[in-house]
N, C-alpha and C positions, 0 to 999 in steps of 0.2 A: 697638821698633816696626819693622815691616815696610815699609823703603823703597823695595821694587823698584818699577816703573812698569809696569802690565800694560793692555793696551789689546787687545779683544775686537772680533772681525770678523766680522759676518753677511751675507750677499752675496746677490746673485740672481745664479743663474748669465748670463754675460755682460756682468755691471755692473762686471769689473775688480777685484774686492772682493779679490781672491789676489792675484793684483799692487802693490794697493797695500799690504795687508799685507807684502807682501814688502821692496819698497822702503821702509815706514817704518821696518821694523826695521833695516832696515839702518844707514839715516841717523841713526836714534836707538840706533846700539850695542847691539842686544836682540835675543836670542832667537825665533828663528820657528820657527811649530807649525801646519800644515795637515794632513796626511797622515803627517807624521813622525808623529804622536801614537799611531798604530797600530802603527808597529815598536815602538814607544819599552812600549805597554798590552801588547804582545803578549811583549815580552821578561818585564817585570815580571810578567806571570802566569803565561809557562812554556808560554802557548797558542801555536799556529800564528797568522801574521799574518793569513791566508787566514781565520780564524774572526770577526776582527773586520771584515775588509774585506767580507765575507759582510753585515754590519748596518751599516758603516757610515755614518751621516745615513738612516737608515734605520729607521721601524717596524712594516714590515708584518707581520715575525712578532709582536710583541707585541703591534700591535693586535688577532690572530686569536685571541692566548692562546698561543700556540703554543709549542715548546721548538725550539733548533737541533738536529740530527740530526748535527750532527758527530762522526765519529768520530776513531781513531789514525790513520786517513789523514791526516789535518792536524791532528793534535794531538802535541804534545811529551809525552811517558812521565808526566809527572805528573797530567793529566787523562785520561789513555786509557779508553776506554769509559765516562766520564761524558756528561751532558750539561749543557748552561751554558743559563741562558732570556737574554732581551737585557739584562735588567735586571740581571743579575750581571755581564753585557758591560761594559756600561754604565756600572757602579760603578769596575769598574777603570780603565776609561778617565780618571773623573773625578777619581779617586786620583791617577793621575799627573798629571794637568791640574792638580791643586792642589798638588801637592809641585813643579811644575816653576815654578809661580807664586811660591813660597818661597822657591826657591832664586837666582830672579837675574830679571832684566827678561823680560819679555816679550812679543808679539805673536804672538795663539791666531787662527786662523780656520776658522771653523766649531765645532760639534760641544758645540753649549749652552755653548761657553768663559763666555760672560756670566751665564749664571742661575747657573753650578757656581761662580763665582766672585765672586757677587756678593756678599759680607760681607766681600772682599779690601778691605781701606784705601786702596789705589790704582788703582784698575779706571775705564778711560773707556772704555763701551761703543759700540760703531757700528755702522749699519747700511748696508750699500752697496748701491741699487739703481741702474738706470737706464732709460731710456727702448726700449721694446719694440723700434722699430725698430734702435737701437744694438747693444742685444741680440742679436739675430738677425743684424745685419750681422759682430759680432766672431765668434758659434759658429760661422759661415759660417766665417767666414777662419781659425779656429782647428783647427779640427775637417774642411775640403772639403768641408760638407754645401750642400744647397740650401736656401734661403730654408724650405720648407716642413717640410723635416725638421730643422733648426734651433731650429724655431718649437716641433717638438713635443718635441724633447730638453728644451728650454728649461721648457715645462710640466710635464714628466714630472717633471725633477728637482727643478724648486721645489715642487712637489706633495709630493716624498718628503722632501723638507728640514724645510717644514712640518710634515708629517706627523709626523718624527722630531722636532723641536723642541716643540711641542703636546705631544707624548705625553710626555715624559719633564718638561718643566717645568711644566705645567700652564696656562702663559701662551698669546701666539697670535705667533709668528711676523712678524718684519716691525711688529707693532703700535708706534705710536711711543713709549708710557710705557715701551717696556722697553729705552729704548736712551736713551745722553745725545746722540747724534748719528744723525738719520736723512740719509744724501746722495746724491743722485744726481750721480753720476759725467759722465752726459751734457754734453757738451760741455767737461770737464775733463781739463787733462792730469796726469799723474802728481805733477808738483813743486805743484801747484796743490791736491790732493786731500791727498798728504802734509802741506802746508804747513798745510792748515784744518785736521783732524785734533791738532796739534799746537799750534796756539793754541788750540784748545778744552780742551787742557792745562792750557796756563799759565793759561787762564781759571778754569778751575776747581779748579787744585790752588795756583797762585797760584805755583808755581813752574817754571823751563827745567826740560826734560829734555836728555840728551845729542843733541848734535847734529853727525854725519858731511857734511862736505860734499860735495855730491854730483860720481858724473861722470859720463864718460861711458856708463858700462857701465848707470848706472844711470836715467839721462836720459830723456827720450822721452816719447811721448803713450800711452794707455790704446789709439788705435785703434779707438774704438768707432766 
């Protein structure tokens, strides 16, 4: 029986959803997977990173029908003058997402981790959003943008996150049946969001996971 602990993170951009991801795996001894997941799809297939970071959370080529035009400029001698559509992208990404679920604890965020894994025996899904103005207040301070171009990166990428999660699971993004934890982040600091997350564990698996006590590196508020 497959005991590792795997816990899935869907975020609105600015709802702190990567940071807490970060910090829970920490605290819980496990494996984290954000953007590593591309070096990690890109080595396994032999591809250039540049071809998945091209679709990354991303479906507007495949909404169009479309193929990638990539060539040996960015591709390693085993694809060279092929082409790949997203949906073979796609596959191998979820490939390693499931072999890296097998192999030891973890914490995924983004990139359909929940639907590719949902027949996993140990899987607590979450959802992290937060309040609009929060939002906009952390892009602002993350990023030096203004209140108004914060607002629209903020649209733009959840529209593309959407867009990519829709297309490829079939379900709708953010909807609450497809997550065991929907939370807004807002007005929560980090040790507070880890903490919930983690009795909704023990709640429902009926058992502790590992647990790192925290310090300081790891302390602090979300900043929203």
């Amino acid at each position: 029986m497959n005991t590792n602990f795997i816990i899935t993170i869907a975020r609105q951009l600015g709802s702190g959803g990567r940071e807490i991801g970060a910090v829970l795996a920490k605290r819980m001894q496990a494996a984290f997977y954000d953007r590593e997941l591309i070096t990690l799809a890109a080595k396994e297939s032999g591809l250039s990173p540049e071809v998945f970071e091209a679709v990354d959370e991303k479906a507007s080529f495949s909404l169009r029908g479309g193929l990638l035009g990539y060539r040996s400029s960015i591709m390693d001698g085993s694809y060279t003058g092929n082409y790949l559509n997203n949906e073979e992208l796609f596959k191998i990404q979820s490939d390693v997402i499931r072999e890296l679920a097998d192999r030891q604890s973890c914490v995924f965020v983004g990139r359909c981790a929940d639907y590719i894994l949902r027949d996993h025996p140990n899987v607590l899904k979450v959802f992290i959003c937060a309040d609009l103005p929060d939002r906009i207040k952390r892009i602002s301070s993350l990023y030096q943008l203004s209140a108004n171009k914060a607002r629209d990166l903020i649209e733009k990428t959840d529209k593309k996150r959407a867009a990519y999660y829709n297309f490829y699971t079939g379900r709708t993004w953010g909807e609450t049946s497809s997550y065991h934890l929907c939370l807004n982040s807002s007005g929560l600091d980090i040790d507070a969001a880890v903490d919930f997350i983690r009795q909704l564990w023990k709640m429902k698996y009926g058992q502790e996971i590992p647990h790192q006590v925290r310090n300081d590196e790891t302390a602090g508020s979300l900043n929203l």
